[in-house]
C-alpha positions as CSV (number, residue, x, y, z in Angstrom):
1,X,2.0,-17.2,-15.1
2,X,4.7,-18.9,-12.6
3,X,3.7,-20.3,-9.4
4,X,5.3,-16.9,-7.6
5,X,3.3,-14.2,-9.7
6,X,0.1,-16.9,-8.6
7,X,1.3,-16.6,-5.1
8,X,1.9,-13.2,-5.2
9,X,-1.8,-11.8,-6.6
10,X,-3.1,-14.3,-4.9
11,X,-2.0,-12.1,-1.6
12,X,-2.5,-9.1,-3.5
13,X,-6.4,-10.0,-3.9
14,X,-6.8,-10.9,0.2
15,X,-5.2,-7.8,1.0
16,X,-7.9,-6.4,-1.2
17,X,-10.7,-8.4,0.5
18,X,-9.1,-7.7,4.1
19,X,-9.7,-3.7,3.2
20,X,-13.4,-4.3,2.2
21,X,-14.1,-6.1,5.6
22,X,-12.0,-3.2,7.5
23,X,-14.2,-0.5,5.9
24,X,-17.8,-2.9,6.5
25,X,-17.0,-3.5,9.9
26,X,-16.2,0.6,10.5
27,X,-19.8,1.8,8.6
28,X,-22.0,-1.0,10.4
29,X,-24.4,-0.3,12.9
30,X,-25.4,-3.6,13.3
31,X,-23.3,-5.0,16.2
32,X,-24.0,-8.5,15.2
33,X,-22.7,-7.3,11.5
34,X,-20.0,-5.5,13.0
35,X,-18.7,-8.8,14.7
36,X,-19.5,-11.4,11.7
37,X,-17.3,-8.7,9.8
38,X,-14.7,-8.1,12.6
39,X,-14.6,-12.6,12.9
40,X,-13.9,-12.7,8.6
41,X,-11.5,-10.1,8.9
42,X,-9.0,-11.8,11.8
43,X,-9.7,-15.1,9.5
44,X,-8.4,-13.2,6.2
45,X,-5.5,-11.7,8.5
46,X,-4.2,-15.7,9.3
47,X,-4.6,-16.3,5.8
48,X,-2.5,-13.3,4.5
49,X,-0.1,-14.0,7.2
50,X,0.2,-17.7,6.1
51,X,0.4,-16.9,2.2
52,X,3.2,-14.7,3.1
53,X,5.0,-17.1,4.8
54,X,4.4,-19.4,2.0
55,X,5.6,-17.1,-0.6
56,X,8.9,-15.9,1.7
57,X,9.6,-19.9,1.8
58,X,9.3,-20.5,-2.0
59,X,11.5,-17.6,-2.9
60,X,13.9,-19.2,-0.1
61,X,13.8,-22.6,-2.2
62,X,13.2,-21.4,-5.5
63,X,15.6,-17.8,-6.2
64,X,13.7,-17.7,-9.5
65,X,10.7,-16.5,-8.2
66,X,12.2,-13.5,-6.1
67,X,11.3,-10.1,-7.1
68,X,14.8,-8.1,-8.7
C-alpha cells in the first residue's frame, strides 16, 4: 500500500467517523452529550480538512500518487 492509498483511507475512515458523530449528536437528548458530540465533530472536521490539504500537497510533490 503507497503512502497516497494510506492517506487516502486514512480520510476515507474520518469522514466515516465525522458521519457517526453528526448522526449522535442529532438523536441525543442529552444536551451535555449533544455538545461533547457537537465539540468531537468540529475536531474531526480540522482534522479532515488538514489530511486533505496534506494529501492535495503530496499529489502536488509526488504525481505518482494522483488518482487517473
Amino acid at each position: 500500500m503507497t503512502v497516497g492509498s494510506k492517506v487516502k483511507q486514512t480520510l476515507a475512515n474520518l469522514k466515516g467517523v465525522e458521519s457517526t458523530l453528526k448522526i449522535y449528536s442529532l438523536q441525543s437528548r442529552n444536551k451535555e452529550e449533544t455538545k461533547v458530540y457537537k465539540e468531537a465533530l468540529e475536531t474531526t472536521e480540522l482534522v479532515i480538512k488538514d489530511i486533505e490539504d496534506r494529501l492535495k500537497t503530496l499529489e502536488f510533490e509526488e504525481p505518482q500518487y494522483r488518482e487517473n
